[in-house]
C-alpha positions in Angstrom: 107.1 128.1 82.4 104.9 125.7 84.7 101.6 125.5 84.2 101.0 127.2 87.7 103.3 129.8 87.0 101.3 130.5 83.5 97.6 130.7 85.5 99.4 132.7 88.5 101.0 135.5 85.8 97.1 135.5 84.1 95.5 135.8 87.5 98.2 138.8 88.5 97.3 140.5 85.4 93.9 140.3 86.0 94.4 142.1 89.4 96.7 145.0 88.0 93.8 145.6 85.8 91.6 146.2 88.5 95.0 148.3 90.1 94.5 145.5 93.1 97.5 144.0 94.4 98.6 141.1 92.9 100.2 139.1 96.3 102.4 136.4 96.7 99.6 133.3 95.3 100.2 129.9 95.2 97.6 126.8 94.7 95.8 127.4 97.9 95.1 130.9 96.7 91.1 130.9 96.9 89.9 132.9 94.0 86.6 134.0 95.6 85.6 135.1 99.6 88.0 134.9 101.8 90.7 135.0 99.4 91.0 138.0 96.0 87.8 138.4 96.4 86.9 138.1 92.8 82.4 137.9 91.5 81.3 137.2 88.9 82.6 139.9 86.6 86.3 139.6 87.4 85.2 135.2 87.0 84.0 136.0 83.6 86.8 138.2 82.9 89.3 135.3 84.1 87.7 132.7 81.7 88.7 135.0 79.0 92.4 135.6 79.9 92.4 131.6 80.3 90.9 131.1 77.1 93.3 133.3 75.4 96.6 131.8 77.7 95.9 128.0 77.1 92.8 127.3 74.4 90.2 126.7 76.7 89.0 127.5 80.1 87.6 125.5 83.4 84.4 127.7 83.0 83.3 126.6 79.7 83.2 123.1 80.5 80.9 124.1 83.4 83.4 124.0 85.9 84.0 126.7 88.8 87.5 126.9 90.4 87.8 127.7 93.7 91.5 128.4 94.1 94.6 128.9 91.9 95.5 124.7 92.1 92.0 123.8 91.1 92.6 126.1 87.7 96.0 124.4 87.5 94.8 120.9 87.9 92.2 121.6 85.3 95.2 122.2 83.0 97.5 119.6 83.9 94.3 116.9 83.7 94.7 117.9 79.9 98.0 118.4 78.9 97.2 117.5 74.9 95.3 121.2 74.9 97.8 123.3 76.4 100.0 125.8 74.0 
């Protein structure tokens, strides 16, 4: 499984959790207005399921995604850390 297919499965899990409907997404996906609509609760929710999926998360090293590709690139920029 891609690394974009990994974040995109975490992110759709995310959404059936909140019983929101979990769209076609794909790296343009904005994670915020204009786009799922997530604050800061469903963020800090996100940097949990990342941390749990790959080790680490984008948010803990003081970074804030703005779309499903920036999440992936964060990923891919590290490949040593992923599972």
């Amino acid at each position: 499984m891609s690394t974009e297919q990994r974040v995109v499965k975490v992110v759709q899990g995310l959404l059936a959790r909140q019983k929101r409907s979990a769209d076609a997404m794909n790296a343009k996906t904005l994670l915020y207005a204009g786009g799922l609509g997530f604050d800061s609760l469903a963020a800090a929710e996100l940097s949990t399921l990342l941390e749990m999926e790959f080790g680490k998360d984008p948010y803990s090293d003081g970074k804030v995604p703005q779309t499903i590709g920036d999440i992936v690139g964060y990923y891919d920029a590290s490949p040593a850390d992923k599972k």
